[in-house]
SEMARFI-216453 format. One record per residue (C-alpha): residue in one letter; x, y, z; residue number from 1. Coordinates in Angstrom, 1 decimal, decimal comma. Layout:
BEGIN
  type       u       v       w  seq
     A       X       Y       Z  NUM
...
REM end
This chain:
BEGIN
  type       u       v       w  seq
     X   -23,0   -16,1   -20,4    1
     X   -19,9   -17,0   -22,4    2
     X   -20,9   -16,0   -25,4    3
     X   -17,8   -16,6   -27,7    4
     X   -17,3   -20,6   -26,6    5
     X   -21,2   -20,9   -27,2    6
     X   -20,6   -19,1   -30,4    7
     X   -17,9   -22,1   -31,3    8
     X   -20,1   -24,5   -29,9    9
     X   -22,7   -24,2   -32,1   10
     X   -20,7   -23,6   -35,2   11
     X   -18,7   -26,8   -34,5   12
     X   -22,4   -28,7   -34,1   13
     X   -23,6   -27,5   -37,5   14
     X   -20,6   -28,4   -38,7   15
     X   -19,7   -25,0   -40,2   16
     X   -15,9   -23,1   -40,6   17
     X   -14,9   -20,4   -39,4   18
     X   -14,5   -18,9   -42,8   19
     X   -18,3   -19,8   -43,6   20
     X   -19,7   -18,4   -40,7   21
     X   -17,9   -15,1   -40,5   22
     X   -17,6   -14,3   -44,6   23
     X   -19,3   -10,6   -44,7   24
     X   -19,5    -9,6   -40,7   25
     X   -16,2    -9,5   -39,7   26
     X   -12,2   -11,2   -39,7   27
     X   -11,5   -15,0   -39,2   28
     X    -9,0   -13,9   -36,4   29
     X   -11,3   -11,9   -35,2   30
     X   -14,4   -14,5   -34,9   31
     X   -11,6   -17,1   -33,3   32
     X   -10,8   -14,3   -30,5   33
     X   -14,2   -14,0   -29,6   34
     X   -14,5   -17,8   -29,8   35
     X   -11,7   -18,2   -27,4   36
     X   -13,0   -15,7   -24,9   37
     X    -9,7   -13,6   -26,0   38
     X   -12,0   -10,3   -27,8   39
     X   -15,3    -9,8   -26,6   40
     X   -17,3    -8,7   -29,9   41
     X   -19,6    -5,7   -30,4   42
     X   -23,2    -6,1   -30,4   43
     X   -23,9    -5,9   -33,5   44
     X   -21,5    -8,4   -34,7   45
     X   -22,3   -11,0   -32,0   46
     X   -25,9   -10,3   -32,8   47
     X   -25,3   -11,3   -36,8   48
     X   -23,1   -14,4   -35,9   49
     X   -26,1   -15,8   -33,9   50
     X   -29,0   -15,1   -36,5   51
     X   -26,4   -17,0   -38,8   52
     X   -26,2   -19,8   -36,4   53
     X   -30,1   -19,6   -35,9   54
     X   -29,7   -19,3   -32,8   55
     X   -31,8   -16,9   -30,5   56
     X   -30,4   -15,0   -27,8   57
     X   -33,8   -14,9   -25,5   58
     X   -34,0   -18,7   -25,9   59
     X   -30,1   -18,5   -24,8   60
     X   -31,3   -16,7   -22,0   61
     X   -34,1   -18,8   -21,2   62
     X   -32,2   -21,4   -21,0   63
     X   -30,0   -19,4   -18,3   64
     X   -32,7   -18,9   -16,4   65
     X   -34,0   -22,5   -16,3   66
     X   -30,6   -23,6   -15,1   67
     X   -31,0   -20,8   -12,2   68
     X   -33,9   -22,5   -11,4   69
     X   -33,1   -25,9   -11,8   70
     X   -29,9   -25,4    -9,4   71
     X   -31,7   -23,4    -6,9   72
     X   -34,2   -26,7    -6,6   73
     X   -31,2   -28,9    -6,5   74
     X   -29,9   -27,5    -3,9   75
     X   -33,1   -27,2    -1,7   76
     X   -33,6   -31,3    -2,1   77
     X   -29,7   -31,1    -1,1   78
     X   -30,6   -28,9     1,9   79
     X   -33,5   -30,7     2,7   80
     X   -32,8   -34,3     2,6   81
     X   -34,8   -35,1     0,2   82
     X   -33,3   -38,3    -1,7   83
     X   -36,6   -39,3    -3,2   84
     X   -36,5   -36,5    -5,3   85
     X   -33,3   -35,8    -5,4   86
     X   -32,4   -38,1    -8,7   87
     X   -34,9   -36,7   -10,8   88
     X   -33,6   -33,2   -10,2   89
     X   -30,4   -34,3   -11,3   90
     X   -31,2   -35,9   -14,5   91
     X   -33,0   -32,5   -15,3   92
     X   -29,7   -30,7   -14,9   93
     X   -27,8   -33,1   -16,4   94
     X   -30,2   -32,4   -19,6   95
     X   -28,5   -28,7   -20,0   96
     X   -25,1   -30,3   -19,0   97
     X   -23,9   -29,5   -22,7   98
     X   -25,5   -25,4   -22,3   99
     X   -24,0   -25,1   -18,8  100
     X   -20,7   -25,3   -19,6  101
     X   -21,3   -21,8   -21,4  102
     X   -22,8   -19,9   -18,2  103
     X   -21,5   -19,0   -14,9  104
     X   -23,1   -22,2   -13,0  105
     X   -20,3   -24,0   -14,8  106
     X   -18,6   -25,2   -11,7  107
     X   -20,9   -24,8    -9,3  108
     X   -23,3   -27,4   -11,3  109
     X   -19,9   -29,6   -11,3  110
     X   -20,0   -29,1    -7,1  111
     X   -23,4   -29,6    -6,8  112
     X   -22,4   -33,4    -8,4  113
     X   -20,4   -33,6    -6,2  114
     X   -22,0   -33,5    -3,4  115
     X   -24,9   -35,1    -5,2  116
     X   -22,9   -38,8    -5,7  117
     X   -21,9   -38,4    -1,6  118
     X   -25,4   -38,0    -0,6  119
     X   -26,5   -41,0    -2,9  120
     X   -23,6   -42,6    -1,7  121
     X   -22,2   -43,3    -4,8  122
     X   -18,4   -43,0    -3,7  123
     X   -16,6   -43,8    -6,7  124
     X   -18,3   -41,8    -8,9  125
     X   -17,4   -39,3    -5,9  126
     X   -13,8   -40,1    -6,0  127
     X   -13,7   -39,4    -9,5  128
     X   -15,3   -35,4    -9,4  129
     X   -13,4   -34,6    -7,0  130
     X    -9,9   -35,5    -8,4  131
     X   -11,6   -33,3   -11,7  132
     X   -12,6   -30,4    -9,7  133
     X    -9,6   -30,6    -7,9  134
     X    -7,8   -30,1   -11,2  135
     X    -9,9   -26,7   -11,8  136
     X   -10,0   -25,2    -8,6  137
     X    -7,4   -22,5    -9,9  138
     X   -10,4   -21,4   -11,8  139
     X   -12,7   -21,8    -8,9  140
     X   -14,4   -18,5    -7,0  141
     X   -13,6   -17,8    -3,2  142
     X   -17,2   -19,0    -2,8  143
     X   -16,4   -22,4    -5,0  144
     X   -13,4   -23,5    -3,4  145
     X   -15,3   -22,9     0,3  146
     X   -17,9   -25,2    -1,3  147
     X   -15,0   -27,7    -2,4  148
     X   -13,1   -28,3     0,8  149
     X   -16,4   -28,5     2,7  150
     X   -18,0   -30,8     0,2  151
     X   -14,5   -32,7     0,3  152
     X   -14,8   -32,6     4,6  153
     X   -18,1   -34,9     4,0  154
     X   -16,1   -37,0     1,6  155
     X   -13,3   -37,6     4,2  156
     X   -15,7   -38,7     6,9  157
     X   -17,7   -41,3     4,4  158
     X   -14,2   -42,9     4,2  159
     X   -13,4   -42,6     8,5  160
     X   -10,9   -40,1     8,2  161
     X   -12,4   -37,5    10,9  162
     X    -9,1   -35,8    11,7  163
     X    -8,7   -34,5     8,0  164
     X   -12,2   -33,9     7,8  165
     X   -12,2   -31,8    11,4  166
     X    -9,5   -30,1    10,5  167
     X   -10,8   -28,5     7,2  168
     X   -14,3   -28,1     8,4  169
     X   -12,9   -26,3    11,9  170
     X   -11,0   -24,4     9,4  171
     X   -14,2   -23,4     7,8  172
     X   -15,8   -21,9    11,4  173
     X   -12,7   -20,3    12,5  174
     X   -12,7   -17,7     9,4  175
     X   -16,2   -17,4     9,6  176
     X   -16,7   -18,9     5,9  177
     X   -20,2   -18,0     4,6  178
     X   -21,2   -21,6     2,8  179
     X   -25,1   -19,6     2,9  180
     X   -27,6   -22,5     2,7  181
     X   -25,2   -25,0     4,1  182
     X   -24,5   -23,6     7,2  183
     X   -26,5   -25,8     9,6  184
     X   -24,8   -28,7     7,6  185
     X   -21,5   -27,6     8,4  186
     X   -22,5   -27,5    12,1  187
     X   -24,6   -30,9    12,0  188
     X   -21,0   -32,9    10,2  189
     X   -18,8   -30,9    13,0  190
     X   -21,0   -32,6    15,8  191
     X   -20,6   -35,8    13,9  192
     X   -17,1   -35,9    13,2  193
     X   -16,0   -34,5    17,2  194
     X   -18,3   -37,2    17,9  195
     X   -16,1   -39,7    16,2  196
     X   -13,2   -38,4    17,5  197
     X   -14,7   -38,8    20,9  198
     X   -14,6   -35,3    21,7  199
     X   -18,6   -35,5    23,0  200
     X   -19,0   -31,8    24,6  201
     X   -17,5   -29,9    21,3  202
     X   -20,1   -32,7    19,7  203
     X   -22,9   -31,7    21,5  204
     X   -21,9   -27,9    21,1  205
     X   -22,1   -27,9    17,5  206
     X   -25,1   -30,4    17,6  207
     X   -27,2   -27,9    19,5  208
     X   -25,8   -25,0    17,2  209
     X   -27,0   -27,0    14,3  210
     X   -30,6   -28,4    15,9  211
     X   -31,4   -24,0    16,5  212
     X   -30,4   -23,5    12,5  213
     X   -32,5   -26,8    11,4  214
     X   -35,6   -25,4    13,4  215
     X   -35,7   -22,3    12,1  216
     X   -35,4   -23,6     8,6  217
     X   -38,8   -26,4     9,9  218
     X   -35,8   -28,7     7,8  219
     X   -37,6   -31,5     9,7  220
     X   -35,2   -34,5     8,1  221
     X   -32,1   -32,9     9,6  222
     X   -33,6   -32,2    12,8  223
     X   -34,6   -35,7    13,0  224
     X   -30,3   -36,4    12,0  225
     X   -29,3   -34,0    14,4  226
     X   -31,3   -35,3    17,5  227
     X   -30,1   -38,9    16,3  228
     X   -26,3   -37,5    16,8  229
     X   -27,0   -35,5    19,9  230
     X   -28,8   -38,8    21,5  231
     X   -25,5   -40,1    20,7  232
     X   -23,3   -38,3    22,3  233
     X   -25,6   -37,7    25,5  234
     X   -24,4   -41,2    25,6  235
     X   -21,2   -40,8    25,4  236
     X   -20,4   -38,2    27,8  237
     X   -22,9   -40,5    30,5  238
     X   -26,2   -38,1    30,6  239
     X   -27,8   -41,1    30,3  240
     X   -31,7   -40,1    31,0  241
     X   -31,0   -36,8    28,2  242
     X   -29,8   -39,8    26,0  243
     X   -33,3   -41,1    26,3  244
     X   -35,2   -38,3    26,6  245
     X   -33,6   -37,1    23,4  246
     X   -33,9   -40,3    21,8  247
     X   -37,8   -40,9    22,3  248
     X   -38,6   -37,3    21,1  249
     X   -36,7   -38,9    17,7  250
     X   -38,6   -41,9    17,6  251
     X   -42,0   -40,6    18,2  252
     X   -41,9   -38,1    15,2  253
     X   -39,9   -41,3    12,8  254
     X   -43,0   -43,5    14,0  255
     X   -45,6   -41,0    13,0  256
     X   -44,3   -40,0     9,8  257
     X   -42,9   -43,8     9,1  258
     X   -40,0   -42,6     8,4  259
     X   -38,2   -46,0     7,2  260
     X   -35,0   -44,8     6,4  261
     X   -34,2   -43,4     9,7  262
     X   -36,3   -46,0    12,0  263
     X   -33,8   -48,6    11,9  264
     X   -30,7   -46,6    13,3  265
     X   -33,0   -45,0    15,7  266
     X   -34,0   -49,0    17,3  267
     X   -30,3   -49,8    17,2  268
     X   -29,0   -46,7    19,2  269
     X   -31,4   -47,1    22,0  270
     X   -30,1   -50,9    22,1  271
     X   -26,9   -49,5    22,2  272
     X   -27,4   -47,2    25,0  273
     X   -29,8   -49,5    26,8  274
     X   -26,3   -52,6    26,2  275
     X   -24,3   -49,5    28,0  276
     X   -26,7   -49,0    30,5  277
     X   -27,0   -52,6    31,5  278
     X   -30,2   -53,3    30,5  279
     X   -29,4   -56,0    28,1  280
     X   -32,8   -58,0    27,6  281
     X   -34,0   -54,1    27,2  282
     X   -31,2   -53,8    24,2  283
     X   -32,3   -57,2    22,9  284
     X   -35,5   -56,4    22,1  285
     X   -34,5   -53,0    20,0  286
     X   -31,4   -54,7    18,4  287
     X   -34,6   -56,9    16,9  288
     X   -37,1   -54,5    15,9  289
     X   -34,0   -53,1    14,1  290
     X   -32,6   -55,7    12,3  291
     X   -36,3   -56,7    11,1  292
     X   -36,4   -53,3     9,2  293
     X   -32,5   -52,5     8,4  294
     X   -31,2   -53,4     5,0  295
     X   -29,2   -56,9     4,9  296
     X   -26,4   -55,6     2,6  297
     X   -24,9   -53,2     4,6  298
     X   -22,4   -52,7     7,2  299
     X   -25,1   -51,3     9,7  300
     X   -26,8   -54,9     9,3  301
     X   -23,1   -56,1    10,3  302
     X   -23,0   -54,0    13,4  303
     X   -26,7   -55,2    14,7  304
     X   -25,8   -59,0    14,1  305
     X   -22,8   -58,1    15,9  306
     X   -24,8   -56,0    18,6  307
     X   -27,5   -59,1    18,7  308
     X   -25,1   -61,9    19,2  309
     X   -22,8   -59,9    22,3  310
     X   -26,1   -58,9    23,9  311
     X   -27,4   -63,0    23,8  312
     X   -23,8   -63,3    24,9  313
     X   -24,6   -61,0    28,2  314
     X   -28,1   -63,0    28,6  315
     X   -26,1   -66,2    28,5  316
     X   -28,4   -67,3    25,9  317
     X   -25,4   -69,1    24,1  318
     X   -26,8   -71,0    21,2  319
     X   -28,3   -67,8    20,0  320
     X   -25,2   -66,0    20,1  321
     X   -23,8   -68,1    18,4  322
     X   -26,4   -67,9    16,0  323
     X   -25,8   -64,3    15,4  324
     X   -21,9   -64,7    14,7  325
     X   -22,1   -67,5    12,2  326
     X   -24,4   -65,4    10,6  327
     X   -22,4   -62,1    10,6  328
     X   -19,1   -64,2     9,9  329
     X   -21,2   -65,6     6,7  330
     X   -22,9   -62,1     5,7  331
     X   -19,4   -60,4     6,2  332
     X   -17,3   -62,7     4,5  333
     X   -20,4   -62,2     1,2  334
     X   -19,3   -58,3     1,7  335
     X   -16,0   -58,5     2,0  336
     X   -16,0   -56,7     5,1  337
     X   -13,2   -58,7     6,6  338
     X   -13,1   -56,4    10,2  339
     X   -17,1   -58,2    11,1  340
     X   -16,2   -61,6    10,0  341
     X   -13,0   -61,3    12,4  342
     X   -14,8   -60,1    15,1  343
     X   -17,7   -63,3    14,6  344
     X   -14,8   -65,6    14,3  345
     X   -13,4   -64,0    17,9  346
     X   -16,7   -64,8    20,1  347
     X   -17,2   -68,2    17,8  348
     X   -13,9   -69,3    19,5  349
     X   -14,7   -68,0    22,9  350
     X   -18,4   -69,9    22,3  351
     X   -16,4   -73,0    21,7  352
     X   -15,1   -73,0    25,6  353
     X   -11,5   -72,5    24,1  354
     X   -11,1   -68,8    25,8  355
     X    -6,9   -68,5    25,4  356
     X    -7,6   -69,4    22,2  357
     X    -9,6   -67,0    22,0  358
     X    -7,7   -64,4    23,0  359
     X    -4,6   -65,3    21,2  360
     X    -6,6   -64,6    18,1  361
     X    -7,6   -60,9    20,1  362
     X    -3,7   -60,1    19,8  363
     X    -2,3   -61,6    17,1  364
     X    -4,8   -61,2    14,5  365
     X    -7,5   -58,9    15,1  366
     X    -6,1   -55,9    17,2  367
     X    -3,5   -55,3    14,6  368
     X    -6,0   -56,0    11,8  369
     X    -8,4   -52,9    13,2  370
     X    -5,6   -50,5    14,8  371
     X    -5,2   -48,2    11,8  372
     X    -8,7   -48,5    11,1  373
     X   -10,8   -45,3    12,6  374
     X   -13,8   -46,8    11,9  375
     X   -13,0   -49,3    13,9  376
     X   -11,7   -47,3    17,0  377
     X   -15,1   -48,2    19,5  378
     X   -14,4   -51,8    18,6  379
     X   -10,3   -51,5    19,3  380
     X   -11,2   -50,6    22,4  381
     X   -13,8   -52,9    23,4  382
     X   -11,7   -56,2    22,3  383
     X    -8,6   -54,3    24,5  384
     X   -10,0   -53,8    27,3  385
     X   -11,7   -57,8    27,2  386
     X    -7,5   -59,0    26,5  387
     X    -6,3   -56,2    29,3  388
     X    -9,3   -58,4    31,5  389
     X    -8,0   -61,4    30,4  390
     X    -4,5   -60,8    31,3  391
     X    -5,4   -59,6    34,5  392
     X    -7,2   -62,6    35,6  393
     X    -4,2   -64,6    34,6  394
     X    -1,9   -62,4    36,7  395
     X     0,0   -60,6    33,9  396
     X    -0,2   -57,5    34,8  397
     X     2,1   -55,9    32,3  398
     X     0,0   -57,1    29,6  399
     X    -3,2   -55,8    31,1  400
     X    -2,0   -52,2    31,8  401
     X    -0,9   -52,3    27,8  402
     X    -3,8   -53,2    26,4  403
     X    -6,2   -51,2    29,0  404
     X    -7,6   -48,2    27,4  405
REM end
């Protein structure tokens, strides 16, 4: 406990000087050094300060303890998953946010925030702690700024930028940081971001690492998270019937405990790996179930109407692709997520029977528009490899060896 600053605080609330409180237990200079954390006071003299101030050391201490407490539960919800509750744990800490700033949780409670506006994905408000706790990391424990650059790793790959983020959290494993209850989370985000950066077998690695820690912890929401990113890439690396395997142990237990949240992904990945696979009227059916139960103002919405209208593409059912594209070119254009409503406009023009058109558009417009974008790398090299196609057919050969990848 900082006792001199909570000395100040409370002097300063009850509007009292320094002359008024101190007058018969010791010096003004003296009472501002123990304010300002520059003289720590004896006993007796902090004890006579406080019964001046009416305030009660035990209740002080209390009140310590019930921030222990409330941070301890925070961080379970965070560990956990547990978003439903995760809101009204905050607003209990946020109660003692005036108290805190006198104990030892000081900046942990300001990384727990944190990490609390990434996993409600409240990005600005995100943006904005970390630039503050980047400003006080010189004040930061070992532990602290270990909990900073990882928290700031899961901040890098909300915004696509997995090299950054792979190379702090890698950073993390190779000097063997103890991050204590965030350990299997540091595993889980490695297998995600190597994922991304399509480095599969480190992604499975870390992604099996992760599943071992989750089980032992019965964490059953990041289990269920962790299968979803192994099913993944199981996918990508062409172990196609593990893929599946994987992927109906996930849906089986999001079925039984009607897990909402999760169920939607789940149906669009099995589409996705049943489109890979071939299967497409297979894929049709689970890009439907999900887009019945996926929120409409999001970018995963985006990617099933995208999914939807190139799989009704593949069953030469025409009219409803092009169903599916005016739609996403409409719902992108209302998001302003100009990457979705190029890609509709793309197969609209192809739809339309005007095919170099079509791919005139591919290379002028949209491969540029997405080539910076590493968000955007799966569709970069999906709409390349269709112009490297397209300039094969025609005979340019050059062109088609460019754009292969």
């Amino acid at each position: 406990m900082k006792i001199g600053p909570l000395i100040k605080y409370h002097r300063t609330k009850k509007k009292m000087t320094q002359a008024k409180l101190c007058e018969g237990i010791c010096s003004i200079t003296h009472l501002s050094k123990i304010e300002n954390n520059f003289r720590e006071g004896n006993a007796e003299t902090i004890q006579l300060l406080l019964e001046r101030l009416k305030v009660d050391i035990k209740e002080v201490e209390k009140g310590e303890r019930n921030i222990q407490y409330l941070l301890d539960e925070f961080v379970s919800y965070l560990q956990y998953y547990d978003l439903e509750k995760l809101p009204l744990a905050y607003k209990q800490l946020e109660n003692f946010k005036d108290f805190i700033i006198f104990t030892d949780f000081m900046y942990l409670y300001e990384l727990y925030k944190f990490r609390y506006f990434l996993s409600m994905n409240e990005l600005k408000e995100a943006e904005k702690q970390y630039k503050w706790l980047h400003v006080q990391k010189q004040n930061f424990s070992q532990h602290e700024r270990y909990l900073l650059s990882y928290f700031h790793s899961i901040s890098l790959v909300t915004r696509g930028k997995y090299t950054e983020a792979d190379k702090n959290l890698m950073k993390i494993i190779r000097q063997n940081i103890n991050l204590g209850v965030f350990k299997g989370e540091v595993l889980y985000h490695i297998a995600v971001v190597k994922g991304h950066l399509e480095e599969s077998n480190q992604a499975i690695i870390y992604g099996e690492k992760a599943l071992e820690y989750f089980i032992e912890q019965i964490n059953f929401k990041r289990i269920l998270y962790t299968l979803l990113s192994l099913s993944m890439n199981y996918s990508r690396v062409k172990v196609y019937d593990k893929a599946l395997e994987t992927y109906g142990h996930l849906l089986r237990n999001a079925e039984i405990f009607n897990y909402d949240s999760l169920l939607p992904q789940v149906y669009h990945n099995i589409g996705d790996l049943h489109y890979i696979m071939g299967n497409y009227s297979i894929a049709n059916a689970y890009f439907k179930k999900s887009q019945t139960r996926m929120l409409r103002d999001t970018e995963d919405f985006l990617l099933c109407l995208f999914n939807l209208g190139q799989t009704e593409y593949q069953l030469q059912n025409w009219d409803a692709s092009k169903g599916n594209f005016e739609l996403l070119k409409e719902e992108a254009s209302r998001l302003k997520v100009h990457h979705y409503g190029m890609y509709a406009t793309f197969y609209l023009i192809l739809l339309d029977n005007k095919k170099s058109k079509a791919m005139d558009y591919l290379e002028k417009k949209l491969l540029p528009y997405i080539s910076t974008d590493g968000r955007c790398a799966d569709a970069y090299k999906l709409f390349s490899n269709l112009l490297s196609d397209f300039y094969k057919e025609e005979g340019k050969f050059d062109k088609a060896v460019y754009f292969k990848l």
